[in-house]
C-alpha positions in Angstrom: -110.0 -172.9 -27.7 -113.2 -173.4 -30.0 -116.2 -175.5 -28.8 -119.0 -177.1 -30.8 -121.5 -177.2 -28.3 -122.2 -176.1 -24.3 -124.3 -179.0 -23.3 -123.2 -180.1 -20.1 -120.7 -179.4 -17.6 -119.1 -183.0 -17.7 -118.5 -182.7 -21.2 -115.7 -180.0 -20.3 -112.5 -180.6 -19.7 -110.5 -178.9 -16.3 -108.6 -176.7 -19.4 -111.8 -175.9 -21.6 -113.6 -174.7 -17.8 -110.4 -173.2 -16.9 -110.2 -171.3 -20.3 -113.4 -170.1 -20.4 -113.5 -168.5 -17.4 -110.2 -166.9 -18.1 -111.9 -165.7 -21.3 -115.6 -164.8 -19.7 -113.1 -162.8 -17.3 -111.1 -161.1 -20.3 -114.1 -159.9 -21.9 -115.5 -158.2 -19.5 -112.3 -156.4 -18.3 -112.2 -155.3 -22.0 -115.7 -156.0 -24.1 -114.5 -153.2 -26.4 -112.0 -156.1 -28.0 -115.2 -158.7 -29.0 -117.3 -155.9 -29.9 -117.4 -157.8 -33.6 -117.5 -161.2 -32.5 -121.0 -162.0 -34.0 -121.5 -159.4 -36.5 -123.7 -160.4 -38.9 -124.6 -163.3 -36.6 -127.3 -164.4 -35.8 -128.6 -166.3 -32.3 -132.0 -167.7 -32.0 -133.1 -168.2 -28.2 -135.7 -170.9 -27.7 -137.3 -170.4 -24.3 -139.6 -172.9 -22.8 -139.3 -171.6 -19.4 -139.8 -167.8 -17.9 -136.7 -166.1 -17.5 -135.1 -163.0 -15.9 -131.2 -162.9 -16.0 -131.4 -165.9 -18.7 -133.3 -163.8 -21.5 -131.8 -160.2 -20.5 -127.9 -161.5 -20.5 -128.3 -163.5 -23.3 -129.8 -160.3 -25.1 -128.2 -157.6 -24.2 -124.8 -159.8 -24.4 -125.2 -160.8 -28.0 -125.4 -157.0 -28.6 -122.1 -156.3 -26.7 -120.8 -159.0 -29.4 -122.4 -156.8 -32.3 -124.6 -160.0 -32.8 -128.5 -160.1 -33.0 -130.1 -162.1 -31.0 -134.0 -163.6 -31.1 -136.2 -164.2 -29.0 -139.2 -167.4 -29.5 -141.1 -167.7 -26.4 -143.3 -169.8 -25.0 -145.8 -169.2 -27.1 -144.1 -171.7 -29.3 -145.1 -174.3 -27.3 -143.1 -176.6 -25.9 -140.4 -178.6 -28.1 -141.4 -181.7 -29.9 -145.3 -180.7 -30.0 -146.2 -178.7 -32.4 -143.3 -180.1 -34.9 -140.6 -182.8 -34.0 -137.1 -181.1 -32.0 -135.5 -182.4 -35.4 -137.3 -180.3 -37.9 -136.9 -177.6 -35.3 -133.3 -177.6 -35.1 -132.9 -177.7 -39.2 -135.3 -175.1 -39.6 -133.2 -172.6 -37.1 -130.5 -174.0 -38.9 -131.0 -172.7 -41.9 -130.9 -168.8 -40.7 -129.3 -169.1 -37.0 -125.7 -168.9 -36.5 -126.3 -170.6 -32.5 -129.0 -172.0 -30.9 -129.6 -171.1 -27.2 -132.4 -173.3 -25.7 -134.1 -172.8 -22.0 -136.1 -176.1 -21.9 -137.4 -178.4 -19.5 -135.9 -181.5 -20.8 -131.9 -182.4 -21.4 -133.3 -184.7 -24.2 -134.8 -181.5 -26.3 -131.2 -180.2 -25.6 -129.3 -183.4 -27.0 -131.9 -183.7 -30.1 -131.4 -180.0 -30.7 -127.7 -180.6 -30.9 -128.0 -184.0 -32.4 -129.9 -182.4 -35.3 -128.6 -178.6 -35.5 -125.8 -178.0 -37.8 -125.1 -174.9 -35.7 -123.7 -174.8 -32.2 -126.0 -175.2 -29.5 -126.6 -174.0 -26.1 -127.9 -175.8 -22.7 -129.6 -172.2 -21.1 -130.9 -174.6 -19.0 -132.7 -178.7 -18.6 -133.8 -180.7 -15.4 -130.6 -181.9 -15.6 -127.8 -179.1 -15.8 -127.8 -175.1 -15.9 -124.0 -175.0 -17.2 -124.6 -171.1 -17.9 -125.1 -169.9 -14.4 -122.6 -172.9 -12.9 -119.9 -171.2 -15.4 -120.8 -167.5 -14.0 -120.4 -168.7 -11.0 -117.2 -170.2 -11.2 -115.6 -166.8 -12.7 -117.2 -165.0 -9.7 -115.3 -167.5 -7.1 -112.0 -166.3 -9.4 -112.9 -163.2 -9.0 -113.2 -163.5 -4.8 -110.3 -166.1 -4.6 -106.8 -166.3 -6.0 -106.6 -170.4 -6.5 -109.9 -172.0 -7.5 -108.6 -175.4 -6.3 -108.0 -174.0 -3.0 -111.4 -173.3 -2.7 -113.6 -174.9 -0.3 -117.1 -174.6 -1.8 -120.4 -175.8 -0.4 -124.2 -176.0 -2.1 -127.1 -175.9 1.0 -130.7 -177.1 0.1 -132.2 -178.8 -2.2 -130.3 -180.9 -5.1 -131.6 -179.6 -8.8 -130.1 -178.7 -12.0 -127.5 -175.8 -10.5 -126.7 -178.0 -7.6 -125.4 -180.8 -10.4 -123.6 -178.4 -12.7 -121.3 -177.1 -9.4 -120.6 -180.4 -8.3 -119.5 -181.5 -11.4 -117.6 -178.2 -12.6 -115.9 -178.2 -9.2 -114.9 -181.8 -9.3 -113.6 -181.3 -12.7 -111.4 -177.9 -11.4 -110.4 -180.2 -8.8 -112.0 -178.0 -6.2 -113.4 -179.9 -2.5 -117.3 -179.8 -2.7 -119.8 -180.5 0.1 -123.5 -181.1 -1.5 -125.6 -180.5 2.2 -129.4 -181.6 1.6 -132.5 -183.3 3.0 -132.9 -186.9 2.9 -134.3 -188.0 -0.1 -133.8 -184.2 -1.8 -130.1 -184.6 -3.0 -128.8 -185.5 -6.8 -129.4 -188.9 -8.6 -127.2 -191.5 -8.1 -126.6 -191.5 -11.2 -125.5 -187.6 -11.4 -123.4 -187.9 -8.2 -121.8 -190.9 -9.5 -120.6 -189.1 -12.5 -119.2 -186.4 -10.5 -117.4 -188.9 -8.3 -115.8 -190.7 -11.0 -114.6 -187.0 -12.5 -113.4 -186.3 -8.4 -111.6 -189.2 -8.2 -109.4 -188.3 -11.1 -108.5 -184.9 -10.6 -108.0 -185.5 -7.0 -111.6 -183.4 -5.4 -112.7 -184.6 -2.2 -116.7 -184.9 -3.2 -118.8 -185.3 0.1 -122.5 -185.4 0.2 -124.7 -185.4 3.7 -127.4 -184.3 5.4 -126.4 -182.9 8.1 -125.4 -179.7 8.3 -122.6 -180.0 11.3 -120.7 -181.9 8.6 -119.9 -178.3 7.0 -117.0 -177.9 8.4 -115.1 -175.1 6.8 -116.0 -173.6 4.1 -115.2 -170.6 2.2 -118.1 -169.8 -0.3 -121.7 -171.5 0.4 -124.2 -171.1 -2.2 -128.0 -171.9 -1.6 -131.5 -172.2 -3.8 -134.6 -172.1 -3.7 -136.7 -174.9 -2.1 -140.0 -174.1 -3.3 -139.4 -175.4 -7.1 -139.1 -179.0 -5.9 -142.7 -178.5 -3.6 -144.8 -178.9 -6.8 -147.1 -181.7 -5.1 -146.4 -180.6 -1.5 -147.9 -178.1 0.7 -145.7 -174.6 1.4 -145.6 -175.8 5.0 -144.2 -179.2 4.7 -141.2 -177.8 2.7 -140.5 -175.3 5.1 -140.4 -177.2 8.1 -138.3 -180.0 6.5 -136.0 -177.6 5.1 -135.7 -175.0 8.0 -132.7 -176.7 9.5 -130.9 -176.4 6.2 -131.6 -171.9 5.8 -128.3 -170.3 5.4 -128.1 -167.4 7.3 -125.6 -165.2 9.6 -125.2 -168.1 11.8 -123.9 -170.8 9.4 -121.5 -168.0 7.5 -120.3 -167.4 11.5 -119.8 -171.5 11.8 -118.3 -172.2 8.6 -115.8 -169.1 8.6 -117.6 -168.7 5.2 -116.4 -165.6 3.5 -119.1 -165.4 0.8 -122.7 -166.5 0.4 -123.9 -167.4 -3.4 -127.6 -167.6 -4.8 -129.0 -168.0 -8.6 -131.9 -165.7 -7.9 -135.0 -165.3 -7.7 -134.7 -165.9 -3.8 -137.4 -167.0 -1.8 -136.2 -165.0 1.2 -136.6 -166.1 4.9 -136.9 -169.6 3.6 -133.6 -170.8 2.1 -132.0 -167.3 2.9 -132.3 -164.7 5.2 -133.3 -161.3 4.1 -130.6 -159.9 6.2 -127.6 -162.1 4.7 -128.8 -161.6 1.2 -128.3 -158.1 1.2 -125.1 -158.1 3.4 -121.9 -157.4 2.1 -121.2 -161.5 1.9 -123.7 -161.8 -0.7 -121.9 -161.6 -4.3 -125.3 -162.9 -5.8 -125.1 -159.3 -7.9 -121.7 -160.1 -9.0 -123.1 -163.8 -9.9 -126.0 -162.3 -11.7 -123.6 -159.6 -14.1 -121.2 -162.8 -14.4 -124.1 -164.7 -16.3 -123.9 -162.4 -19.6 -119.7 -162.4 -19.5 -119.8 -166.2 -18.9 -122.3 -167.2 -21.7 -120.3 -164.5 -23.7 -117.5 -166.9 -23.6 -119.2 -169.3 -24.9 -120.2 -168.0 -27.7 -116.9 -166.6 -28.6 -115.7 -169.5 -27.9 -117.8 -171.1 -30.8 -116.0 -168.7 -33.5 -112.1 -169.0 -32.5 
């Protein structure tokens, strides 16, 4: 398998997701065997946004790969200001081998890519966060034997990681329940997509606001609320989102056998303290899986 690009999750097909994980889950059962993946390779990071498990896996995984990896921060300014996204992307170009980009906007990512004549990298837009959706689709094979047996449901509010799951799962074929506040779920546009891509590999797709429409479930993964409160007070969010915590109760309701989380949690809002650092919580797992997955990737890009 060799990709060009990691964009977007609907521009992967069920083999490519299926063979990535399969690869993400290879190299870290043996990441002595892709030791000299990128040497003398070179991977510029562009980060717009603050990061945690984004900037330290990316980092620390290039080095596992024998690769070097750098880092431009925000003191850069955000893309398309200070010079256009085109004269950015041929300027990395020139000395990069990859381009991973953190960004804000999914149109910096597709003018990156549009422009670079390197592979490129979607760390993460408004729109998608393929990265942590991949790491979290090797962590579900690593908790369940048959992915599209799963029964897998996202609690809270629609965003970026919410849109990547629904459409990696509906790719894989794997039942999806998107559970969220009126008027806080995905575009129509985004759940569209993902319900053309559900149709044809035979996922059942359900989105609702009610939380009794559950049903059974076998991994439910939440986020944090406050990132779409921007323009709202704390306690307006909390008090339209309270029905919608996942805690103890709902794993007890939906027979759930793991809970899932991106991180940073906000908890006691869209997670209990108590859940989160229960033995259902694989969000450690999740978090590890992040440097293996986008390791993939980027072996993928030099098969």
């Amino acid at each position: 398998m060799s990709l060009q690009n990691f964009l977007a999750d609907d521009q992967l097909s069920k083999q490519q997701l299926l063979d990535l994980i399969a690869l993400a889950i290879r190299i870290k059962a043996k990441p002595q065997d892709y030791q000299n993946v990128l040497a003398g390779k070179s991977v510029a990071m562009i980060f717009e946004k603050p990061s945690l498990r984004t900037h330290v896996s990316f980092d620390i995984g290039i080095n596992k790969l024998g690769g070097h990896a750098l880092y431009l921060g925000q003191q850069n300014g955000k893309l398309g200001e200070r010079e256009r996204v085109s004269d950015y992307a041929k300027n990395l170009s020139c000395w990069a081998d990859v381009i991973v980009a953190r960004v804000f906007s999914h149109n910096s990512i597709q003018q990156l890519a549009e422009h670079a004549s390197v592979p490129v990298v979607n760390a993460l837009c408004d729109s998608y966060h393929p990265c942590q959706g991949l790491a979290d689709f090797v962590t579900l094979a690593e908790n369940f034997d048959d992915l599209s047996a799963v029964k897998f449901a996202y609690v809270g509010d629609g965003n970026n990681v919410s849109n990547s799951l629904m459409i990696m799962a509906a790719t894989l074929g794997m039942d999806f329940t998107l559970c969220c506040p009126p008027g806080h779920g995905p575009s129509a546009e985004m759940f569209n997509k993902a319900l053309k891509i559900a149709e044809q590999s035979g996922a059942k797709l359900i989105l609702t606001s009610d939380v009794s429409d559950l049903g059974q479930q076998d991994a439910i993964y939440t986020d944090t609320w406050v990132s779409m409160g921007d323009d709202t007070k704390v306690e307006d969010i909390l008090a339209k989102f309270m029905p919608y915590q996942v805690n103890h109760q709902m794993m007890t309701d939906t027979g759930a056998k793991i809970v899932m989380h991106c991180q940073p949690a906000h908890l006691e809002e869209e997670i209990t303290t108590e859940l989160f650092d229960s033995e259902l919580a694989v969000v450690f797992q999740q978090a590890e899986n992040r440097m293996w997955a986008q390791n993939a990737v980027l072996v993928s890009f030099f098969q």
